[in-house]
N, C-alpha and C positions, 0 to 999 in steps of 0.2 A: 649393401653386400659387397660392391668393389669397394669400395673404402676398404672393407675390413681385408677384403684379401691381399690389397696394396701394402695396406699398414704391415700383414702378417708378412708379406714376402719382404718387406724391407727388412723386419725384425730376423728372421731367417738371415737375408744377407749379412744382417750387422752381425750378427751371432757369429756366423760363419769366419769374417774377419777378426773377430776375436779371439779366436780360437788356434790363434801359431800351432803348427803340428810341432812337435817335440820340446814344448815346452807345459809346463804341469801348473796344475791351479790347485792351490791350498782350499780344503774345505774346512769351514769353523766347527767346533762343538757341534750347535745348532742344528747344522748340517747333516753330522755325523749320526745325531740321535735320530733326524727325521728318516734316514736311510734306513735306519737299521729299523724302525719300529715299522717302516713300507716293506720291510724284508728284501730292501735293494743290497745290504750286506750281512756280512756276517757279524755277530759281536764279536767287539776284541780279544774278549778274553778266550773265545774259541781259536779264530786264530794264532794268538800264540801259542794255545796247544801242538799246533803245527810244528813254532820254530822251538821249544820245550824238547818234545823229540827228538828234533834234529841237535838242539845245543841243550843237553840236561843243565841243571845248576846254573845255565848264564841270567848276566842282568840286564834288565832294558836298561835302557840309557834314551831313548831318544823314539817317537813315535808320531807319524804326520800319516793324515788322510788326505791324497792329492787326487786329480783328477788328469791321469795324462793320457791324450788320444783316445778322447772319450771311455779311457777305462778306468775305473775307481781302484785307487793302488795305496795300500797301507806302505809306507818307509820306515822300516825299524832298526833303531843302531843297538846292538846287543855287545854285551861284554861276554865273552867264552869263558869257562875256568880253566881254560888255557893264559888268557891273561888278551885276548885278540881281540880286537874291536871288527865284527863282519857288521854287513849293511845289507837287510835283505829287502826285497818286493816284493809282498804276496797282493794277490789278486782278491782284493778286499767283497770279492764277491763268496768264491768260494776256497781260498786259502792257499791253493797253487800258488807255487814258490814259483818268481817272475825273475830272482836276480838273489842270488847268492855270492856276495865276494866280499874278502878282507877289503876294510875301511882303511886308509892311509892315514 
């Protein structure tokens, strides 16, 4: 039984070191599907219902499921038909818009 809780608290720490605050880890596919079928997120296609509202007519361009500071964050690059490239974050949980601004 100490074995196991040594082993666990090292794993803890090593997790912990890996884990830089304010840098973001790409989740795969894989990933993505196992989330959503645990109902850790939302599907995608609901969420862009979100950004659809806000930018009628735009086109994705660009879609990553990251993990920053332990919060699960879709990054989406949309084209406006405006002709604008924005880049949003929503909060891949429940859809809340986390960063809305034109893309350079």
């Amino acid at each position: 039984m100490k074995f196991r809780r040594t082993t666990m608290l090292l794993l803890l720490l090593a997790g912990g070191f890996a884990s830089v605050p304010g840098q973001a880890r790409d989740l795969d596919q894989d990933e993505a599907l196992r989330l959503r079928r645990e109902g850790v997120i939302m599907p995608f296609e609901q969420l862009m219902l979100h950004v659809a509202q806000a930018y009628p007519d735009s086109t994705l361009l660009e879609a990553e499921l990251e993990e920053e500071d332990g919060v699960l964050v879709y990054e989406v690059e949309i084209l406006t038909t405006a002709g604008v490239v924005r880049e949003l974050e929503l909060d891949a949980r429940d859809g809340r818009v986390l960063k809305d601004e034109e893309d350079d």
